[in-house]
N, C-alpha and C positions, 0 to 999 in steps of 0.2 A: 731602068732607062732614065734619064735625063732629060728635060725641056726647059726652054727659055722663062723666067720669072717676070719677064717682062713682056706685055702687052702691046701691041702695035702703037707707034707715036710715043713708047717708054712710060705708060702709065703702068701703076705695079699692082698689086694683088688686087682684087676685085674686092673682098670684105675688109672687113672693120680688123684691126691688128690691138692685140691685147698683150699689156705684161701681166708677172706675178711677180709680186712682194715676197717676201718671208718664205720662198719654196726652194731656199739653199737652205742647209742645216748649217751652214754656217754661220748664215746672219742671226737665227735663232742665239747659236751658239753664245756669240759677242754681244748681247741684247744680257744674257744671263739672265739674272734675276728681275731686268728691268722690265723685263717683258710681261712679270704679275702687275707691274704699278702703271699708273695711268701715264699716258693714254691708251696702251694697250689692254689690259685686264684680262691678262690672260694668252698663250698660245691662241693663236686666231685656227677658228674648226674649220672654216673654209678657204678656198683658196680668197688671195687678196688681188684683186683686179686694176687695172690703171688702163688706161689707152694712147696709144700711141696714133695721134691725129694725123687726118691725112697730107697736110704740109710737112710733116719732119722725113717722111717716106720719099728718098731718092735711092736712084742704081747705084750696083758695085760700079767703084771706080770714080763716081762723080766727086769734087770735093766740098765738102760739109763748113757752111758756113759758122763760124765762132762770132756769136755778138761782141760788141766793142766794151758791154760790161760784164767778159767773163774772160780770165785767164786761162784756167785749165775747165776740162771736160773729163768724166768719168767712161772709158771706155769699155762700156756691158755688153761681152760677145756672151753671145743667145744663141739657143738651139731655136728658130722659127720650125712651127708644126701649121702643116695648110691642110684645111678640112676639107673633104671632098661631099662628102653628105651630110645631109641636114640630123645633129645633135637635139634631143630633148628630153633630160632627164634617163638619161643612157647610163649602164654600164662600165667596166674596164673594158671589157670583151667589145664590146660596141664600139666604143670610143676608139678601140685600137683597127678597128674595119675601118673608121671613119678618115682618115688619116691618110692622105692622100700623098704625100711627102712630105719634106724636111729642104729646109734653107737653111742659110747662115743672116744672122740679124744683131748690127750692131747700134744695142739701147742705148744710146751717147746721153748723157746725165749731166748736167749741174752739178757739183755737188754738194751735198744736202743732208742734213740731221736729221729732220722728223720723217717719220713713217705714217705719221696720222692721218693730213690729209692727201689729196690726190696729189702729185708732185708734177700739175700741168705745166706750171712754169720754170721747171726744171727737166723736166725731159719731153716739151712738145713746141722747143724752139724749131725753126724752120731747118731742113736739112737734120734732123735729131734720131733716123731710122733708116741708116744705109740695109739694105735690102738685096739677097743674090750670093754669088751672079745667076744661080741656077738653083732649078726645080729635083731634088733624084727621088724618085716612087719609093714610096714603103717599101715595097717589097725586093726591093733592092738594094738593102739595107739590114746590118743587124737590131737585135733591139738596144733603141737610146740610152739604154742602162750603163752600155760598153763603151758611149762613145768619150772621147776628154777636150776637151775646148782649149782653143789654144789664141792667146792673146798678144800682140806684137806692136810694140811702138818702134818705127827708122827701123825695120829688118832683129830686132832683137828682141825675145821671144819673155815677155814679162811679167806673165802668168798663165796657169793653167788649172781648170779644174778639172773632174769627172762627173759624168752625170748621172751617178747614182749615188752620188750627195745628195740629189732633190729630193724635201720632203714629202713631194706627192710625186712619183713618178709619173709619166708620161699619160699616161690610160688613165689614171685615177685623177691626173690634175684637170683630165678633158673630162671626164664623166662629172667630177666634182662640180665645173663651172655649167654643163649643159643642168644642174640641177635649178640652177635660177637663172639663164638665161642661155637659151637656142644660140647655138655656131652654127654658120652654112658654110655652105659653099663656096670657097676664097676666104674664110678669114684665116687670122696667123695668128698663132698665140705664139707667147714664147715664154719656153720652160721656167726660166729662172737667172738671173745674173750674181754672180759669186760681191761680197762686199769688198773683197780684195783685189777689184777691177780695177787697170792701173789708171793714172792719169794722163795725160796730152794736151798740147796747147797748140796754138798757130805755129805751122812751118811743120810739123810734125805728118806721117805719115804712120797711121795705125791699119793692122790688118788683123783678122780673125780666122782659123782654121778650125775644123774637125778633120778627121780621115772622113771620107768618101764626100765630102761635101767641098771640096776645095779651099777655094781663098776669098775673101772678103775684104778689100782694098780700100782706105779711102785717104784722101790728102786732108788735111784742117787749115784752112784758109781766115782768115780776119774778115766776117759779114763786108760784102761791096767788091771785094775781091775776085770771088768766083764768076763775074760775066768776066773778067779780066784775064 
């Protein structure tokens, strides 16, 4: 079954929205050997957290403002995961009960070199977490292992991964985070975004698919634009 993501008056999820870093083996990959030397020191043992604040959080469809010192944006289609019960210090097995459905989430990005610190000002500009357009239940769904992300700038389809590239999968990346900090009820995480997310700039129209999750739409407008 399917439901609305959006909230009466278009306010969107209820909790707190979290990414992950480094949970495509891809990025690992491209890191190589940099990954033993500072600042990293090593494969990171837990998952790597960031937040996506609650100004960057608009609907499918609405167009996402590009500030006036930035050309292009990094377009990160995201498998959003919405938690229905309260996480702490949980299991795969748990974590995967917990899981209340799946959205489409696109992480729009700065683009950016370090991994080190938080990257708030690269990915917590206003407009920066198109969200939707819909909610589908778990269990209405196969496991996210099978699903492939599908990335589109003007209608032309400019990248894709799978998501059993993630190095934590799904159940283990939610049990891993409930081990130092509690998810409830409404929050979103999202699985992972591939490093070879295309870029887009104003005038552009980027969208995002998975099968059974639809389309995720949004125009890129020049900040001041959008009441326009």
């Amino acid at each position: 079954m399917t439901s609305d993501i959006l909230r009466p008056g278009g306010a969107l999820l209820s909790g707190s929205v979290y990414g992950c870093l480094l949970n495509v083996q891809e990025e690992l990959d491209r890191l190589g050997d940099a990954i033993y030397e500072a600042p990293y020191h090593g494969v990171p043992t837990g998952p790597v957290l960031y937040v996506k604040t609650p100004n960057t959080q608009i609907a499918a469809g609405q167009p996402v403002p590009i500030p006036d010192d930035v050309d292009q944006v990094r377009v990160g289609a995201a498998l959003g995961i919405v938690i229905k019960t309260t996480l702490t210090r949980a299991n795969a097995a748990q974590a995967l009960e917990a899981i209340a459905g799946y959205t489409l989430v696109n992480d729009i990005t700065v683009p950016h070199d370090s991994l080190f610190r938080q990257p708030l000002k690269h990915k917590c500009r206003d407009g920066f977490c198109p969200i939707g357009p819909r909610l589908v239940s778990a269990s209405d769904l196969p496991d996210p292992a099978t699903f492939i992300v599908r990335t589109y700038v003007n209608g032309v389809c400019r990248h894709e991964f799978r998501l059993d590239q993630l190095v934590r999968p799904v159940p283990t990346l939610l049990a891993e985070i409930s081990d130092f900090t509690s998810l409830y009820p409404g929050d979103l995480i999202l699985a992972g975004v591939s490093p070879s997310a295309p870029l887009a700039g104003v005038g552009d129209v980027v969208a995002i698919e998975i099968d059974g999750l639809g389309r995720l739409e949004s125009p890129l407008v020049r900040e001041g634009e959008q009441a326009a």
